[in-house]
C-alpha positions as CSV (number, residue, x, y, z in Angstrom):
1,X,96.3,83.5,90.7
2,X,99.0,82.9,88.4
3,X,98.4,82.0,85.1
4,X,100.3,79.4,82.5
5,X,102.7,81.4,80.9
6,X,101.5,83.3,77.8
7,X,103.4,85.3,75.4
8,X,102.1,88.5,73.5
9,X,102.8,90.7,70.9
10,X,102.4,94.0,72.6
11,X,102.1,97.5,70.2
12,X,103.3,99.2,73.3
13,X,106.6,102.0,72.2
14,X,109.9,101.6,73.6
15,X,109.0,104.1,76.8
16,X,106.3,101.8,77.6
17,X,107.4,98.9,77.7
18,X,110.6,100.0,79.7
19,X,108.2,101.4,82.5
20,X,106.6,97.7,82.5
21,X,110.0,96.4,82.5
22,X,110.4,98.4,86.3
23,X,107.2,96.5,87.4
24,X,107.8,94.6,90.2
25,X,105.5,91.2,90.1
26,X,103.6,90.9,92.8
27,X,101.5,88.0,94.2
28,X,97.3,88.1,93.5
29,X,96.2,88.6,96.9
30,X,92.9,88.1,98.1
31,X,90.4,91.2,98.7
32,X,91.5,93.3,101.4
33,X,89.1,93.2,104.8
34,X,89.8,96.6,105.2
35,X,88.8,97.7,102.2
36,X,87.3,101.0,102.6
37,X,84.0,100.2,100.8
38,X,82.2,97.3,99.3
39,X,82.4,99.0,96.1
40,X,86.3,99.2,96.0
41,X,88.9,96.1,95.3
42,X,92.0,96.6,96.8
43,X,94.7,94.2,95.1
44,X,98.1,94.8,97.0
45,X,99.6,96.8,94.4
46,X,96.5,98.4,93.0
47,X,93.2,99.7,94.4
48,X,90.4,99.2,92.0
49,X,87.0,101.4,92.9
50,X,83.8,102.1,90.6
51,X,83.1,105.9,90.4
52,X,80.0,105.5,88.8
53,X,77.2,102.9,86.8
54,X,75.6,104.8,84.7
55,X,72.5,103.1,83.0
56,X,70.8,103.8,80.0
57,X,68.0,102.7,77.9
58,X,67.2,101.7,74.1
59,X,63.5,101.2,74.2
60,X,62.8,100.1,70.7
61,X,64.6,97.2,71.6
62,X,64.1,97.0,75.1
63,X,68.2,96.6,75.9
64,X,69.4,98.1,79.1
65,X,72.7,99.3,79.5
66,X,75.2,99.9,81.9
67,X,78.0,101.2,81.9
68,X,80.7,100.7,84.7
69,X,83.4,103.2,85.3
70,X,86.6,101.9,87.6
71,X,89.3,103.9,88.9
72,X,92.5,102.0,89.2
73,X,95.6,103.9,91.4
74,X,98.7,102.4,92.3
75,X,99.5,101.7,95.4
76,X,102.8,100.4,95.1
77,X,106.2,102.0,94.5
78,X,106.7,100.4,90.6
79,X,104.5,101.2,88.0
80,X,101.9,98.9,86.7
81,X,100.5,97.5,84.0
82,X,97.3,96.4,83.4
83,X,95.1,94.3,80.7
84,X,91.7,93.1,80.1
85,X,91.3,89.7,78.6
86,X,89.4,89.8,75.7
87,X,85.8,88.0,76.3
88,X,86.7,88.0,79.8
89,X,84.4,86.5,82.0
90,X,83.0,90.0,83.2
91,X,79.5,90.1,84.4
92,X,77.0,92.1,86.1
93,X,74.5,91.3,88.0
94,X,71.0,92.8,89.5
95,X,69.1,92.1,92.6
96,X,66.5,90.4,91.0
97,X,69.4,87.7,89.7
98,X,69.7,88.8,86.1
99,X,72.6,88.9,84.5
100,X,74.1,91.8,82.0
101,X,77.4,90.9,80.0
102,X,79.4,92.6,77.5
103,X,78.2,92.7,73.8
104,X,81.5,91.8,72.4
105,X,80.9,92.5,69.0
106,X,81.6,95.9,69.5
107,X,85.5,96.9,70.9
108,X,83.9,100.1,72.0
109,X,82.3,98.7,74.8
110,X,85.6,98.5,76.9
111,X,87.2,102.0,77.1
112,X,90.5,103.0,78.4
113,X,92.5,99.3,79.7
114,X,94.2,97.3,77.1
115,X,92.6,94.4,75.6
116,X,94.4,91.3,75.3
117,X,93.2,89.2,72.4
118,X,94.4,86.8,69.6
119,X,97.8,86.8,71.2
120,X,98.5,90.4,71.0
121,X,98.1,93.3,73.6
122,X,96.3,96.4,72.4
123,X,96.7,100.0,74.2
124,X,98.9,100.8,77.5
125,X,97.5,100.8,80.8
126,X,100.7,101.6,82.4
127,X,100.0,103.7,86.0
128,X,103.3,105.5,88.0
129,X,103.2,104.8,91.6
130,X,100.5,106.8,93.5
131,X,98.9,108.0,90.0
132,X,95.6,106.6,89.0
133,X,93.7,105.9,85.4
134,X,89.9,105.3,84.4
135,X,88.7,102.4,82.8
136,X,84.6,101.6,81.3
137,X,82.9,98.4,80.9
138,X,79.4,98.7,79.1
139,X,77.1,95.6,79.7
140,X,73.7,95.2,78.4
141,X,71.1,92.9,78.7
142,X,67.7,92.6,76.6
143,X,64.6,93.1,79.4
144,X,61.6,91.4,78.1
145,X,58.8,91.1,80.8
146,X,61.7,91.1,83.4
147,X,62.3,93.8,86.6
148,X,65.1,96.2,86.2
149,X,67.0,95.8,89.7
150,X,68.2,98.8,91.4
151,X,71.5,97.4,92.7
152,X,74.1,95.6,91.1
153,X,77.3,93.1,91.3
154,X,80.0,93.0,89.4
155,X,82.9,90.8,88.4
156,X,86.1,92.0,86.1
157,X,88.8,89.7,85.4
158,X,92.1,92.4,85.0
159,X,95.9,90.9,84.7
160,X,98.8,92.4,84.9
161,X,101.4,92.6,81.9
162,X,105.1,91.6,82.4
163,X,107.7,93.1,79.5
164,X,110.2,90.3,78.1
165,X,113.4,92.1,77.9
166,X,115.1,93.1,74.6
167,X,111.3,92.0,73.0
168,X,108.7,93.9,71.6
169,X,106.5,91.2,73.6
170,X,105.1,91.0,77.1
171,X,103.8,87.8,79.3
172,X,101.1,87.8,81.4
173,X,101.9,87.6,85.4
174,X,99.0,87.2,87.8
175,X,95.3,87.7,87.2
176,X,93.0,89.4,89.4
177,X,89.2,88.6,89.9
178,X,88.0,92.4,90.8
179,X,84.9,91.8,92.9
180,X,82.4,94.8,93.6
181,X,79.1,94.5,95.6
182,X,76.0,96.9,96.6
183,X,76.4,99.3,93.5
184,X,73.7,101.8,92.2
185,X,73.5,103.1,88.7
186,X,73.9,107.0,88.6
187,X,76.7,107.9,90.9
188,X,77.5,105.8,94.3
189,X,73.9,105.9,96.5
190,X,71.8,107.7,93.7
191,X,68.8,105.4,92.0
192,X,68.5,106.7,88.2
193,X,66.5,103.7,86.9
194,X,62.7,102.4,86.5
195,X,62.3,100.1,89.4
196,X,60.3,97.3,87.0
197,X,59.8,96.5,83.5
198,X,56.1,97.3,84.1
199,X,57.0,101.1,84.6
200,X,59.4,101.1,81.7
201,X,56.4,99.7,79.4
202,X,54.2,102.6,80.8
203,X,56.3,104.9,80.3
204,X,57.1,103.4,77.1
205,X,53.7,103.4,76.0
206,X,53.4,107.4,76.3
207,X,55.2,108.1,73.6
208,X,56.9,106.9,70.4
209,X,59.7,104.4,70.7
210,X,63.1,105.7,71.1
211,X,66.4,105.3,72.3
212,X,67.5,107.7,75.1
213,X,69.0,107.7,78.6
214,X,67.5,106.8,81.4
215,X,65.3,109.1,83.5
């Protein structure tokens, strides 16, 4: 959809912010129904597709991770620029209905997009037609007494940057709600996760508290 019109100091050098400047601005279509698999977004002039959820454990504090890895490639014949809205409404979700979200006192749980936050934009996420780029989200949740699913949802809000001629500023143009269903942690189809919080305490309990990866 397209947003009210917001203006931002970008850090983005002069080569950058000409290739945004070649972007054509396209409308926020609706998920393809040919999208090749429910674990891939295509938005007209992008295809966004998780590679891999990759979970992990810190069991002195009972905090599960995960940590979403998307591939975004152009499918258009401008490049493209790309943001993530800082304390985005970007959630996952397991099969038993809990939710995981993003920790956002720490930056370093978003890796590779550029963050848009307190009007300015931070990194380039600037992708040449037909190329593609990696971006990481890394949720967490605390588990208590609750099950760890074994397959996951996820929502990512991601807009697209528009460069202001003859500024060192861009606007934002259309946001995209990037939808993904039926995901597994490890890589796509592989289970790499305790399948309830009962079996994480026993195995928990067979040794001394730590924080490692899962399984």
């Amino acid at each position: 959809m397209n947003h009210p019109l917001r203006f931002l100091a970008t850090r983005l050098p002069a080569l950058a912010l000409a290739a945004i400047l070649a972007t054509a601005i396209p409308g926020a279509p609706a998920r393809a129904a040919d999208c090749a698999a429910m674990s891939c977004f295509d938005a007209g002039s992008f295809v966004a597709e998780v590679t891999s959820v990759i979970p992990s454990w810190d069991r002195l504090h009972r905090t599960h991770y995960l940590r979403l890895n998307v591939r975004f490639r152009n499918t258009g014949t401008q490049p493209i620029s790309l943001a993530f809205p800082w304390r985005g409404a970007a959630t996952m979700t397991d099969n038993y209905g809990n939710g995981y979200n993003i920790d956002w006192r720490f930056p370093k749980n978003i890796v590779g997009i550029a963050v848009i936050g307190h009007g300015n934009v931070n990194g380039n996420f600037t992708i040449a037609p037909g190329s593609s780029r990696t971006a990481s989200w890394i949720f967490s949740r605390n588990v208590g007494s609750t099950p760890v699913g074994n397959a996951f949802t996820a929502d990512l809000p991601v807009e697209d940057l528009i460069a202001i001629p003859g500024q060192q500023k861009v606007r934002v143009g259309n946001e995209y709600s990037l939808d993904f269903q039926q995901l597994h942690g490890g890589s796509p189809g592989l289970l790499a996760m305790p399948a309830t919080a009962a079996t994480a305490r026993a195995t928990a309990s067979s040794r001394p508290p730590r924080a490692s990866a899962c399984c």
